[in-house]
N, C-alpha and C positions, 0 to 999 in steps of 0.2 A: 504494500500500500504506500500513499505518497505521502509526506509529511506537506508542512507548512510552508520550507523552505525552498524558495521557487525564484526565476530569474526569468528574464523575458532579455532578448538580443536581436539586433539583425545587422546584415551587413549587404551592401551594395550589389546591383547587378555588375557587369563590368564587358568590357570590348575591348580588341586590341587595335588601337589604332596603327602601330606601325612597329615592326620587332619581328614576324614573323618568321621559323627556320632563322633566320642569321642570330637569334638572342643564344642559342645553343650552341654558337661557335665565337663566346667571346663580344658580341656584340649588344647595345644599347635596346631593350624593345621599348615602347611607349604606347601605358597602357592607360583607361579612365575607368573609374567604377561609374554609374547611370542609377538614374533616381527610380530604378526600382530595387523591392528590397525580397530576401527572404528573412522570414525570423523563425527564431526556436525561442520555445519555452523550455524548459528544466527543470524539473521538481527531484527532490530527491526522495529515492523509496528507500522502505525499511526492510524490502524481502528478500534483496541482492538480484532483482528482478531487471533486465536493460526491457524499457519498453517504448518503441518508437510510433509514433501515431501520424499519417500527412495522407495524401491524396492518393499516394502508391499504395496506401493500404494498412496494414499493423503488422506490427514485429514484435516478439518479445522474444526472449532468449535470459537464461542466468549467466550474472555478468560471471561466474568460475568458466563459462564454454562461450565466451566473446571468439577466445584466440581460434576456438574452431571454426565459428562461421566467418571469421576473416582470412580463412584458406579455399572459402565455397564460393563463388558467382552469387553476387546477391544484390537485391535492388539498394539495400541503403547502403554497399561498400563506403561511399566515403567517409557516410554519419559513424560506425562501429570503428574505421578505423581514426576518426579524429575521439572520438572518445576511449579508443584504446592509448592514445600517445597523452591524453588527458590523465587517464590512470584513475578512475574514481573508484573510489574505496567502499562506497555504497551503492545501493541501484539508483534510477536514474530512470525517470519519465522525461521523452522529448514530445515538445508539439513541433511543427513543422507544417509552416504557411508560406506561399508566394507569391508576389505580386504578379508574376510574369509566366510567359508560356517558354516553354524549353527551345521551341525551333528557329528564336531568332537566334542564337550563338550569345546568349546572353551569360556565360559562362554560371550557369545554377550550380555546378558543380563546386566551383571554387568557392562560392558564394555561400553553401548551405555547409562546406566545410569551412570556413571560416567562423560563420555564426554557431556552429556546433561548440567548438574549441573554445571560444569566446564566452559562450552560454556555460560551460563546465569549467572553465579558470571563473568566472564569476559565483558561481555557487559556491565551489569549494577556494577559493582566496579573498573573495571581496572585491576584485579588480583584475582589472586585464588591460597590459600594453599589446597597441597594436603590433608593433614592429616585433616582439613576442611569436604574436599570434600567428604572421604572417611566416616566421620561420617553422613553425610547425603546421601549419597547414602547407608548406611547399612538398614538405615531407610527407605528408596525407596524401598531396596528388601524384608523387614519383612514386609511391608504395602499393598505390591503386590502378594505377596506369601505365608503371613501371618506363613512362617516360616523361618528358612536358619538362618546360623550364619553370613554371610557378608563375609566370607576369601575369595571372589573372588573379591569382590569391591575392597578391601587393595590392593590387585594386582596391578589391574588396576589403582589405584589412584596412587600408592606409585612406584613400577616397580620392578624390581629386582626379586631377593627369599625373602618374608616375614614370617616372622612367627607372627601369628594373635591369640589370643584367644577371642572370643564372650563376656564373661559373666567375668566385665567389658569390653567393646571392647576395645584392644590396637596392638598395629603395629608395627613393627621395621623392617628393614631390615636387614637379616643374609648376614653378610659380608664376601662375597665369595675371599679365599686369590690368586695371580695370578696363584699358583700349579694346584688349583681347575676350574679355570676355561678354562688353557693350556689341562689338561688331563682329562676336561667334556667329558661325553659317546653321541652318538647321543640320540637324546630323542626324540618318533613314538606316537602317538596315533591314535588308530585302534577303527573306531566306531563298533557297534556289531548289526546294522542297525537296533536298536530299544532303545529307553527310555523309564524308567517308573519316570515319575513325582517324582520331589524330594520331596514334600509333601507327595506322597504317600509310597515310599520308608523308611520316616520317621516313617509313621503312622501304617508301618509294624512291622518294629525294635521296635519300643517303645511298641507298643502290645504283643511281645513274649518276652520285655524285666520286664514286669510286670509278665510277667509266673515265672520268673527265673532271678529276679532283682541281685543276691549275683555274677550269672555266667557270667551279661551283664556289671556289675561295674568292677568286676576283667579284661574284655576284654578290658573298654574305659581305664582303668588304665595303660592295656600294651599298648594300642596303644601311648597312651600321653609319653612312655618308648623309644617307638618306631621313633616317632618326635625330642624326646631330644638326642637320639646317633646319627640320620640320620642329626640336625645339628652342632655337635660336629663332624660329622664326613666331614660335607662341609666347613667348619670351618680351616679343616687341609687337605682340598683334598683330601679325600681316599673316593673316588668313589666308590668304592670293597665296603665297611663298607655299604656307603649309599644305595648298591644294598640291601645290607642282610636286612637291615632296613624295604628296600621296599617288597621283599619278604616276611618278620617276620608281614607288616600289611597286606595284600593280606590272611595271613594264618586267621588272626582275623577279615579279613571280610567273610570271609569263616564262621567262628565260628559264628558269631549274622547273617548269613543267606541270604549275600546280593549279596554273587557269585551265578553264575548261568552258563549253559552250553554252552551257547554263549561266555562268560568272560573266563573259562576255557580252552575251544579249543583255541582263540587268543593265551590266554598264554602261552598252548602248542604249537604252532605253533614258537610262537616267541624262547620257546628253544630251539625246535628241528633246527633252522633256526643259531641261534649260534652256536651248536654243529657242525652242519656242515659247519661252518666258522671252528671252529677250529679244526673239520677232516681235512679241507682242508690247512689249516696253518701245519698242522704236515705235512702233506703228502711233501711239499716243505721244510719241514725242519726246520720249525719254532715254538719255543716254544712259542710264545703270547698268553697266554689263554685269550680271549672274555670274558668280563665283559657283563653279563645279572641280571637285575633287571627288576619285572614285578608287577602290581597292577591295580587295579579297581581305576580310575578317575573320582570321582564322586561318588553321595549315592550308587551307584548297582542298580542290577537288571536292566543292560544293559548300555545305554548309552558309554562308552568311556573306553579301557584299552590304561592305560599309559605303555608302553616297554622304559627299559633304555638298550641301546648299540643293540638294533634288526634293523636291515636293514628289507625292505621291506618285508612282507612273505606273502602267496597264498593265500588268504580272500578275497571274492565276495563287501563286504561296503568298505567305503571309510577310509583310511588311510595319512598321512601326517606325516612327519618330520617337531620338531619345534626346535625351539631356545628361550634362554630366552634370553630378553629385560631389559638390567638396566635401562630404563627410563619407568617411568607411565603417567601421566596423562601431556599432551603439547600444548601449545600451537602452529600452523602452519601456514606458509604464504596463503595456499591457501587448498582447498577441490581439491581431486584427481580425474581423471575423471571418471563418475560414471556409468561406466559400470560393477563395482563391488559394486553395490548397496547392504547395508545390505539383506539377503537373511534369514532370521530369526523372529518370532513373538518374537517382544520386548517387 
């Protein structure tokens, strides 16, 4: 049964705006958390009981046979293993609600492990640093996933725009000045109603990157080129700059093979969908040329394109307009009502 003793958390959606494959060889990624949220509640039980409650369904298990179901395939892998690296010494009721739907690439994953970790250093210490949090939730997802650099965990843990590299892992937030974030573009991401596994997407790249190691170094080189002017260029506001940025890495994921014909129509779309904003801007008179910047969110080969400054455009999958979130990882009065249950395998 549960006692009295109870905590409520949540921590950021998150996207990668630019980092992708080159953050694992040494290079800069740059990532945002987004103003949606997952939270967990916590209550601590008296029966040694782990019991998880969300949309996927319910879980219980005694917390003495944790270590065995985190050897088995299971929906809440991330939840058992952020609360096995937690270590709680009594049982343990989670709730588990989300704002968001799973297929925009809104990284729930990192998100729900974040807020797990966070939700269990709060119950059992009274407090929880993020930069903490975020080093044991990187380990949550290498453990689960047995690959991935962590830049969506920094996110979630930390809030804002981060820029993250892996190998040491380290975190900072890039300090957006008020120019930058008065004259921010809208920012869309359009899923391409299909993912291919970021283990597997990896396991592609690294394979034809041993065909032609000298052509796949000079790519992670320019992309890490590419991260350094796009945050020198949020740094002084010039949006413009950070479009070209995003365009210049879209071209070098293109090059090591990770666009595909899905990703390209979006992004055609989302031009052709400016253009005719600013057909329509001349035709009254107006010189405001529309700011478009466009990129693959996420390893490729499917899953999520990021559009910067595109309004809605004619794609049968699902689409959303986001915003970035300066806060990460929070503590909250209360769990919201859950009829927005996380809708994602965690």
């Amino acid at each position: 049964m549960t006692t009295n003793m109870s905590v409520v958390v949540s921590a950021p959606a998150n996207t990668m705006l630019m980092g992708e494959h080159a953050v694992l060889f040494g290079h800069s990624a740059l990532v945002c958390a987004l103003t949606m949220r997952i939270y967990v509640e916590a209550h601590v039980r008296t029966d040694g009981l782990i019991v998880i409650d969300s949309k996927l369904g319910h879980f219980s298990c005694a917390l003495a046979d944790l270590a065995m179901h985190l050897s088995q395939p299971c929906a809440f892998s991330f939840v058992l293993q952020a609360l096995a690296i937690t270590a709680p010494k009594l049982g343990v009721s989670l709730v588990i609600v989300s704002d968001f739907e799973h297929t925009l690439g809104l990284g729930s994953s990192a998100a729900v492990t974040v807020a797990t970790i966070g939700a269990m250093t709060l119950l059992t210490k009274g407090q929880f640093d993020p930069q903490d949090v975020m080093q044991q939730g990187i380990q949550v997802i290498r453990q689960v996933q047995g690959s991935g650099s962590g830049a969506d965990v920094s996110a979630s843990a930390l809030g804002g725009v981060v820029q993250f590299k892996a190998k040491p892992v380290s975190a900072q937030r890039v300090q957006l000045g008020e120019q930058a974030w008065r004259h921010a573009p809208k920012l869309r991401l359009v899923y391409c109603g299909y993912k291919t596994p970021t283990p597997k997407v990896i396991a592609k790249v690294t394979l034809a990157a041993k065909k032609a190691p000298t052509f796949f170094q000079h790519c992670y080189d320019k992309m890490g080129a590419c991260v350094d002017s796009s945050i020198a260029a949020l740094h002084k506001g010039h949006w413009t700059k950070f479009a070209c940025a995003m365009d210049q890495y879209q071209d070098l994921m293109r090059d090591i093979g990770v666009s595909d014909d899905a990703i390209e129509r979006i992004i055609k779309l989302g031009r052709n969908q400016i253009k005719s904003q600013v057909n329509g801007q001349a035709n009254k008179g107006l010189n405001d040329e529309a700011l478009f910047g466009a990129k693959i969110s996420g390893s490729g080969l499917g899953d999520c394109v990021l559009l910067l400054g595109s309004q809605a455009i004619d794609w049968p999958h699902q689409q959303i307009g986001v915003q970035i979130d300066p806060q990460g990882l929070r503590e909250e009065f209360a769990i919201p009502d859950q009829t927005n249950i996380l809708k994602e395998t965690m």
